[in-house]
C-alpha positions as CSV (number, residue, x, y, z in Angstrom):
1,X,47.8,14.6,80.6
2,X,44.0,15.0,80.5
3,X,42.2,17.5,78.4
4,X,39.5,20.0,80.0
5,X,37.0,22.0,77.9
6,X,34.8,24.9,79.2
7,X,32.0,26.6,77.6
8,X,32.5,30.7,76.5
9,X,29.2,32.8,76.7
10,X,29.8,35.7,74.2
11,X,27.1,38.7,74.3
12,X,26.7,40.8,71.1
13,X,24.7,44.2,70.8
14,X,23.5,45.3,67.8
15,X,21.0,48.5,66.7
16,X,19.9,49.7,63.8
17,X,17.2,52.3,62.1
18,X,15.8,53.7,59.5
19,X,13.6,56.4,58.1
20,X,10.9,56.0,56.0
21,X,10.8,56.8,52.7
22,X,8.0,58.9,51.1
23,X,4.3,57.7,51.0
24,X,4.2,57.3,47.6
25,X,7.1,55.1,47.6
26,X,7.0,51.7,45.7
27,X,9.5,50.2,47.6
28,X,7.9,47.8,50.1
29,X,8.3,47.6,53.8
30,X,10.4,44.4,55.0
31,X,11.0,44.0,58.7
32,X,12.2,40.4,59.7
33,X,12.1,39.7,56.3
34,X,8.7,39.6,56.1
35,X,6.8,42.5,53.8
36,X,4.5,44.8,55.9
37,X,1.7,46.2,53.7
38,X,0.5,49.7,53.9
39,X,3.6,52.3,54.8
40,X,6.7,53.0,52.8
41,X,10.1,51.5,52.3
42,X,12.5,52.2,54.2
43,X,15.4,54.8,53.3
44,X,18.2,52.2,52.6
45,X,20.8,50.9,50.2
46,X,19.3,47.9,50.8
47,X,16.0,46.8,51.5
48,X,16.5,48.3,54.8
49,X,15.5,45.5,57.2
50,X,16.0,46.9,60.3
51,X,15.6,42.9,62.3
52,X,18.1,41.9,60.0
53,X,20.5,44.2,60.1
54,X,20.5,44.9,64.2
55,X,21.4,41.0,64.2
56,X,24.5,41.5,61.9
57,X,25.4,44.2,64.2
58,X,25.1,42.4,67.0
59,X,27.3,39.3,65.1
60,X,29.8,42.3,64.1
61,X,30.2,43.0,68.2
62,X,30.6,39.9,68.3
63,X,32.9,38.3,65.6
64,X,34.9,42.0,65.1
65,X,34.0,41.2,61.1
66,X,32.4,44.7,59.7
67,X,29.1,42.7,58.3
68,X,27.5,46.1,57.1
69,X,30.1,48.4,57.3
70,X,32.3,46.6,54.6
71,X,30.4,43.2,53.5
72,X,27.3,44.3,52.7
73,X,28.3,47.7,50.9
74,X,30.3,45.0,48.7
75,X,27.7,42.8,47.9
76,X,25.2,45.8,47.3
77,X,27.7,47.7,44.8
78,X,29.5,45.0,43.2
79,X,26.4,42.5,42.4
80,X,23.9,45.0,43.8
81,X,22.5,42.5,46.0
82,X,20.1,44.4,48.6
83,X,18.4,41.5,50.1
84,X,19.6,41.9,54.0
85,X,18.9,37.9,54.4
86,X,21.8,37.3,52.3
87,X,24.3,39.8,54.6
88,X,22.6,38.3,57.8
89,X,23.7,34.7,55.6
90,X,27.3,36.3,55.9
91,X,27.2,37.6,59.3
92,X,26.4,33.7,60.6
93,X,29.3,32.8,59.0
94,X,31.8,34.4,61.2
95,X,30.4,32.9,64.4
96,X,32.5,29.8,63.0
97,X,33.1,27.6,66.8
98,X,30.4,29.7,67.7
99,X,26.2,28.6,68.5
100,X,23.6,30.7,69.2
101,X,21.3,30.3,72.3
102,X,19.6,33.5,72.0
103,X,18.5,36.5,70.5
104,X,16.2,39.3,71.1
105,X,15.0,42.2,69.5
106,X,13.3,45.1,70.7
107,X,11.4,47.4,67.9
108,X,10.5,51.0,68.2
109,X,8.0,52.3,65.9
110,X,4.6,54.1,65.5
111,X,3.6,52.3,62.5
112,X,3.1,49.4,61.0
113,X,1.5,47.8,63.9
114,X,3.8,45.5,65.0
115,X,2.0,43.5,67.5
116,X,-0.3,41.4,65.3
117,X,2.8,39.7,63.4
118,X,5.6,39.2,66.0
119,X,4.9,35.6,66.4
120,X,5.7,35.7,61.9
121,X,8.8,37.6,62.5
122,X,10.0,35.5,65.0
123,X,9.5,32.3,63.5
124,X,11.2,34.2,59.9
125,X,14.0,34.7,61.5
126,X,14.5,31.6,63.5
127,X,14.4,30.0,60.0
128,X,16.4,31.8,58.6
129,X,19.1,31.4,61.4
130,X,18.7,28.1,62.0
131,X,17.2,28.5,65.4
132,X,14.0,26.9,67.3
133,X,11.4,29.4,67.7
134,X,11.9,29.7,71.5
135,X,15.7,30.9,70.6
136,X,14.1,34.4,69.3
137,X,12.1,37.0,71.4
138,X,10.7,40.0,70.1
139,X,9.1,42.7,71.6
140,X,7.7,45.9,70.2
141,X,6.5,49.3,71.6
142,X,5.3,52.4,69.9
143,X,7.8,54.7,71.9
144,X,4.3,56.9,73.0
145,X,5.7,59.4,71.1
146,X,8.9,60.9,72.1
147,X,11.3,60.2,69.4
148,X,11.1,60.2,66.0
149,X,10.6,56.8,65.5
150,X,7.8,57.1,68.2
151,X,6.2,59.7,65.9
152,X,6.2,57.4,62.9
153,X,9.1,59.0,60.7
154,X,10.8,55.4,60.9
155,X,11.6,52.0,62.8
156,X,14.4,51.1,65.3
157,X,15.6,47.6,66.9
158,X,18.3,46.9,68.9
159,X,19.5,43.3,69.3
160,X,21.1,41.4,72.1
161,X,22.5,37.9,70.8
162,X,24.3,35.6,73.3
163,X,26.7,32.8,71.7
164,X,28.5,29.7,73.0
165,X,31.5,27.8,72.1
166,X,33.3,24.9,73.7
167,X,37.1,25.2,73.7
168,X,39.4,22.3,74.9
169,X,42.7,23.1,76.5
């Protein structure tokens, strides 16, 4: 008896926002794990990256393993970890059989301009998922307006992350 194998495409979604906090916040602005200078943090348990954490909701879709729902409210209570690299760390690690071909992020927000350091962000996060740069798109509008996020009270991404695995029957 011969053995076959085919290849299984998984698609994950993932979103995630936040608002920011006030001006005179100290707590710094991190989106794609890179600090963006001149507006507030974000309101968040955690440092409130909104890259990171559309990716791990995108994994959760993906895997069914509640990344922040249960994992990172752990890790943020018990050893008050806030870092959203290290819950992204976590989320990879359900993918198990699994390898990543692609993700991309679309961000919504007035402010910080975006634009200028997409090619950073991308390159971040490839890193930090163990992806070539090409693997990673990001895209970013200011919403001209018409939400909240367009307005500047905050940031939104949503994620789409596409997976394969080989299984032999």
């Amino acid at each position: 008896m011969t053995q076959s194998s085919y290849q299984i495409t998984r698609t994950g979604i993932g979103q995630d926002s936040h608002r920011f906090l006030a001006e005179d916040s100290s707590k710094p602005c991190i989106i794609g794990g890179l600090i963006f200078e001149g507006v507030p943090g974000l309101s968040a348990d955690s440092d409130g990256d909104v890259i990171f954490h559309a990716i791990c909701n995108a994994i959760t879709s993906i895997s069914g393993v509640p990344i922040l729902g249960k994992i990172a409210i752990e890790l943020c209570q018990k050893d008050g970890i806030t870092d959203s690299q290290i819950y992204l760390e976590k989320a990879l690690e359900t993918l198990k059989d699994q390898t990543i071909t692609h993700v991309a992020l679309s961000l919504e927000a007035k402010r910080p301009r975006l634009q200028q350091r997409i090619d950073d962000m991308r390159e971040n996060v490839a890193k930090v998922m163990g992806l070539k740069m090409n693997q990673v798109g990001i895209t970013a509008t200011s919403g001209d307006g018409l939400t909240d996020f367009g307005c500047g009270e905050g940031i939104q991404c949503f994620c789409i992350l596409t997976t394969q695995s080989v299984n032999v029957s």
